[in-house]
C-alpha positions as YAML, in Angstrom:
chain: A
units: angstrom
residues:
- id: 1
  name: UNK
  ca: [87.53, 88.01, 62.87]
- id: 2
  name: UNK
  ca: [85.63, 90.75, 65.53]
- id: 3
  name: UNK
  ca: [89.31, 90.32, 67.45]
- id: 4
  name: UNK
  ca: [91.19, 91.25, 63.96]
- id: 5
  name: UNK
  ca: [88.59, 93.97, 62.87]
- id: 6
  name: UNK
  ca: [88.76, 95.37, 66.83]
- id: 7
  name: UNK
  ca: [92.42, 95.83, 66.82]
- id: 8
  name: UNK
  ca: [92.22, 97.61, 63.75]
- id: 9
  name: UNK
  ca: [90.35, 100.27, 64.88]
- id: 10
  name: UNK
  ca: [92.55, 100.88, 68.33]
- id: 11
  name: UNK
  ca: [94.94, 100.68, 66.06]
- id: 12
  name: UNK
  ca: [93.73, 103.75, 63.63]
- id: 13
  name: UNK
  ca: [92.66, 105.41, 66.90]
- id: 14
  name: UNK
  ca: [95.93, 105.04, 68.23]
- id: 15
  name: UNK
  ca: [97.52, 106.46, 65.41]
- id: 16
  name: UNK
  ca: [95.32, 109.03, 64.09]
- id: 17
  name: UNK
  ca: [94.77, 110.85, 67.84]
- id: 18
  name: UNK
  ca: [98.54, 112.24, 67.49]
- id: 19
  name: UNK
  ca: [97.65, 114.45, 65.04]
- id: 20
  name: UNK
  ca: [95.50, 116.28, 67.48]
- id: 21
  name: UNK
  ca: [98.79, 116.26, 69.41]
- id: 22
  name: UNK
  ca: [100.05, 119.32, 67.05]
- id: 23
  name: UNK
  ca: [98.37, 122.03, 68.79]
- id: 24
  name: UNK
  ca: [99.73, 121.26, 72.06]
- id: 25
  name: UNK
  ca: [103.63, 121.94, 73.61]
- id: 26
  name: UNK
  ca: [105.67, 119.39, 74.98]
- id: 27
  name: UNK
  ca: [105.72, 120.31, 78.68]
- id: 28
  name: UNK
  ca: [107.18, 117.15, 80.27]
- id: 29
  name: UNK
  ca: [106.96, 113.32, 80.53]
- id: 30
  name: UNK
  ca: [104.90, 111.15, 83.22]
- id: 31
  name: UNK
  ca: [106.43, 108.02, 84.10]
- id: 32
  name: UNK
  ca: [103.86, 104.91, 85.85]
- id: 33
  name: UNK
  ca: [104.68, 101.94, 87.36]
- id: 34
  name: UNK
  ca: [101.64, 100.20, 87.38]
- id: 35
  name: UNK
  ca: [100.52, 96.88, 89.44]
- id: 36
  name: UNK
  ca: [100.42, 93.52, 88.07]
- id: 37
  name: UNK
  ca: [96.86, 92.05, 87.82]
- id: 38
  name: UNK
  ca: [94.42, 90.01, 85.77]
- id: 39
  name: UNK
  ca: [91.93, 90.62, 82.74]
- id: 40
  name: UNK
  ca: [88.65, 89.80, 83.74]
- id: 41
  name: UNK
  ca: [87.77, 89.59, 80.03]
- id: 42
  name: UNK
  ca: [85.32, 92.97, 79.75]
- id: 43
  name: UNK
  ca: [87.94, 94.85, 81.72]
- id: 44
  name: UNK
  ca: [90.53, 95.68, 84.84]
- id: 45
  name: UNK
  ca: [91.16, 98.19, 87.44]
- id: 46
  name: UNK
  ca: [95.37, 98.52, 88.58]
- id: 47
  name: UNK
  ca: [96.82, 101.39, 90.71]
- id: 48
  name: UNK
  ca: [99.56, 102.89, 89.40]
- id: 49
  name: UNK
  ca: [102.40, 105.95, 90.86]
- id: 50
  name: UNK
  ca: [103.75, 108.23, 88.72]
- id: 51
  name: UNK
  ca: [106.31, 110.87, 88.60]
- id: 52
  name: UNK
  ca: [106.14, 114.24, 86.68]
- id: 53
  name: UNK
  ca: [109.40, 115.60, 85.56]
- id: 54
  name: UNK
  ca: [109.45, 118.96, 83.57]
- id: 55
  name: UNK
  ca: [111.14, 119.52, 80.76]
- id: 56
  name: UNK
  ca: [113.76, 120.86, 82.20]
- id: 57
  name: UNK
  ca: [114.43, 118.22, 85.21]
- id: 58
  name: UNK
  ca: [116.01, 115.37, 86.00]
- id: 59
  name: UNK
  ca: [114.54, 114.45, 89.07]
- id: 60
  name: UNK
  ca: [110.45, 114.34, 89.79]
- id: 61
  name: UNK
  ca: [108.79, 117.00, 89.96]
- id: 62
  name: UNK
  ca: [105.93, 116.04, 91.52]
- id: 63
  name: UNK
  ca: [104.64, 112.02, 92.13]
- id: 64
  name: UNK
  ca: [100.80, 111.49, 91.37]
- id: 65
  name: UNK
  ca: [98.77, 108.33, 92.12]
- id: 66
  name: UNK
  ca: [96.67, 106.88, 89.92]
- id: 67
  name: UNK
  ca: [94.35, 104.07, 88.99]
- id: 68
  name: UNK
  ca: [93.77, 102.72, 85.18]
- id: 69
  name: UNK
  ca: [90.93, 101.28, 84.51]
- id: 70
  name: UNK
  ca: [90.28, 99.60, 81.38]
- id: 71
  name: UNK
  ca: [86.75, 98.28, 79.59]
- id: 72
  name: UNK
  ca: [87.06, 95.73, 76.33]
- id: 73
  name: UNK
  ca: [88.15, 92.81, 76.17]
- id: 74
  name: UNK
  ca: [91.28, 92.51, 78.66]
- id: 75
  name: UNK
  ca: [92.19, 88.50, 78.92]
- id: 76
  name: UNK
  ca: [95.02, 87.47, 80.94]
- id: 77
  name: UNK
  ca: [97.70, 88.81, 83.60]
- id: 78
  name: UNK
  ca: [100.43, 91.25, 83.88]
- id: 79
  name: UNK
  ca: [103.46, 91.64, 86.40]
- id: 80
  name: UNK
  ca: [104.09, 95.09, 87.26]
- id: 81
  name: UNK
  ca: [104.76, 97.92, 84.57]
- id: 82
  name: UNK
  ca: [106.05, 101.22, 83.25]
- id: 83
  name: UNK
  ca: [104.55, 103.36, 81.10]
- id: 84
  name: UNK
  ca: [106.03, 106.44, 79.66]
- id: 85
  name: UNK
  ca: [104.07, 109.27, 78.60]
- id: 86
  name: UNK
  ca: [105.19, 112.72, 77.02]
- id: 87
  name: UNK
  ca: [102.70, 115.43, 78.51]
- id: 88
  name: UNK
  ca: [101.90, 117.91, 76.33]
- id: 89
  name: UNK
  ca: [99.59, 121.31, 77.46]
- id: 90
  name: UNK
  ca: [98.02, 124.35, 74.97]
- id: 91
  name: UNK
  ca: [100.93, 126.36, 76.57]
- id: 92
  name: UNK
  ca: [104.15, 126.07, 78.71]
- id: 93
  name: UNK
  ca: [103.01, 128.14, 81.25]
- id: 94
  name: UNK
  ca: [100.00, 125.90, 81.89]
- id: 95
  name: UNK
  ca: [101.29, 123.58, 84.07]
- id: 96
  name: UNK
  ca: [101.18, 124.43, 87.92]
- id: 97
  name: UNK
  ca: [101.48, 121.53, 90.86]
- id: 98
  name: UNK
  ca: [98.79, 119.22, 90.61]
- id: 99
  name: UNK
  ca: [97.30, 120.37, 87.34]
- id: 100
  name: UNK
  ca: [97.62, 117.03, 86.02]
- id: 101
  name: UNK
  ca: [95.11, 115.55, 88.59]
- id: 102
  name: UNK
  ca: [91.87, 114.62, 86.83]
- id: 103
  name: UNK
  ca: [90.22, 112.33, 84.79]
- id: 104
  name: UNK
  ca: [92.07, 111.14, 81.24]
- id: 105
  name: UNK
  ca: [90.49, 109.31, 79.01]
- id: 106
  name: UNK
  ca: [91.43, 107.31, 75.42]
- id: 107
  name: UNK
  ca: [92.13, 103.87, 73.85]
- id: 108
  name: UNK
  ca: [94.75, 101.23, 74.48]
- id: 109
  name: UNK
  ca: [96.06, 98.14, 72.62]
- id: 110
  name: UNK
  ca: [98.75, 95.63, 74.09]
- id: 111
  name: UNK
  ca: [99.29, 92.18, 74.01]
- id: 112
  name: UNK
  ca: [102.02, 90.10, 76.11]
- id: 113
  name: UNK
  ca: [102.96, 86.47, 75.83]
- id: 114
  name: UNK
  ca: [106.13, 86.49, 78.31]
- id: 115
  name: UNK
  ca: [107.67, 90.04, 76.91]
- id: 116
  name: UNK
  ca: [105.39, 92.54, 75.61]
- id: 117
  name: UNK
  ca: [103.82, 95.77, 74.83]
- id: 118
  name: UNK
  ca: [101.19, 98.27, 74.61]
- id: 119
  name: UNK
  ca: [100.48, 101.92, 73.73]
- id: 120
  name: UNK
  ca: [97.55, 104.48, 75.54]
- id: 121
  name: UNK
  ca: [97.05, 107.78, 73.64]
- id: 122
  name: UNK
  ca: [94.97, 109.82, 76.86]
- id: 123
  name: UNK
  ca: [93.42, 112.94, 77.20]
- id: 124
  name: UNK
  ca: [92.40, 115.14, 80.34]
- id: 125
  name: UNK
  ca: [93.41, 116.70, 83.47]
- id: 126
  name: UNK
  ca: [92.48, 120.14, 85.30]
- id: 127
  name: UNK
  ca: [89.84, 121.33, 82.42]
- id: 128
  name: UNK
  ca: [90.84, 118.52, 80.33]
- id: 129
  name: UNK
  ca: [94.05, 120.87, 78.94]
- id: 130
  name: UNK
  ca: [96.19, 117.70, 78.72]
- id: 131
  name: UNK
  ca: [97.48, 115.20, 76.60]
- id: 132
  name: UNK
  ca: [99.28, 111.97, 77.47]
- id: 133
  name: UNK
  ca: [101.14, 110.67, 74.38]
- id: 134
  name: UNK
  ca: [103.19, 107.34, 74.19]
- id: 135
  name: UNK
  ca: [107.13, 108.89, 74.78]
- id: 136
  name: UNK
  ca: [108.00, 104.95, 74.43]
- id: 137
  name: UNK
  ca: [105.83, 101.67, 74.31]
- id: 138
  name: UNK
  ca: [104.51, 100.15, 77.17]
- id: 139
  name: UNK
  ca: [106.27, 97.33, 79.20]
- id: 140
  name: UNK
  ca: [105.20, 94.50, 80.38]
- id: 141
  name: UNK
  ca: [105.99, 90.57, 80.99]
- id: 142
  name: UNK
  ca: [102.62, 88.19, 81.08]
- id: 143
  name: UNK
  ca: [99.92, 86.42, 79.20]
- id: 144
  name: UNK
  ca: [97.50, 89.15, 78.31]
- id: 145
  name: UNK
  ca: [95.56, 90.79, 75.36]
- id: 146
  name: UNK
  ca: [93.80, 94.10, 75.65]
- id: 147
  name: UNK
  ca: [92.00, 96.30, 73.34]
- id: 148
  name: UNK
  ca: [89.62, 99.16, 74.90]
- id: 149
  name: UNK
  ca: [88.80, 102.12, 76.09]
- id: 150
  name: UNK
  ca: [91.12, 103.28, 78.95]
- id: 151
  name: UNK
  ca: [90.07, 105.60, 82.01]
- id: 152
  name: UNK
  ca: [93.38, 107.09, 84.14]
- id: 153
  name: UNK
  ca: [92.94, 108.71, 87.44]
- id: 154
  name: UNK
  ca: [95.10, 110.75, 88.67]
- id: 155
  name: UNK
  ca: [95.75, 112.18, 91.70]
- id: 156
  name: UNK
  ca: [98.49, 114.78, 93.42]
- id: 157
  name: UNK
  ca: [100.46, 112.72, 96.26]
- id: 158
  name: UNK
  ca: [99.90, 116.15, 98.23]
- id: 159
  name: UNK
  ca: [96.02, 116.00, 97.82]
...
């Protein structure tokens, strides 16, 4: 019952946090490969590298490196996966490289048993200007639940 009454209300979070969404421009997406690993039921840390591409591009703009670390209940074990990520700013003109370095922060639901998926609405960045938005669901092969609050560092590859 707390597992079905928990997912609910990633679930709402998940869905209701887009709305927020509407005040900010599409600026680009942020693709992750992020390391396999295992739940150590009240959370996990993986490392993760990401490329930026603008709107505009189709090659990387800039590759960031990043660790997510997640805190909830997180049972189980994931190969490696990719998560895809629109980026979305208060203006065009407020991206610059390594303005998406920083702290993001938001809630994440997923749930594997061989194939899966998973979603991460984030917030953050330089002055906490940006948004990370699902562009597609999450990934992933394994045996793993996880419902939580997410925490994604990110760091320029030039830093």
């Amino acid at each position: 019952m707390k597992l079905i009454t928990a997912t609910t209300l990633v679930a709402a979070a998940l869905f209701s946090m887009p709305a927020h969404a509407q005040d900010k421009i599409e600026i680009g997406r942020l693709e992750c490969t992020v390391e396999g690993g295992i739940g150590l039921i009240l959370g996990s840390s993986k490392d993760a590298v990401c490329s930026f591409y603008d709107s505009e591009a189709a090659e990387p703009t800039e590759v960031y490196y990043g660790k997510v670390n997640k805190v909830g209940l997180d049972i189980g074990f994931t190969e490696e996966s990719v998560i895809q990520w629109l980026v979305l700013a208060p203006s065009t003109d407020a991206y610059a490289p390594g303005s998406l370095a920083g702290q993001y922060v938001g809630v994440s639901a997923e749930a594997s048993l061989g194939l899966g998926a998973g979603a991460n609405v984030l917030v953050g960045g330089s002055s906490d200007g940006f948004m990370l938005q699902p562009l597609s669901v999450q990934g992933q092969t394994g045996i793993n639940v996880a419902i939580g609050i997410t925490g994604f560092q990110l760091r320029s590859a030039t830093e």
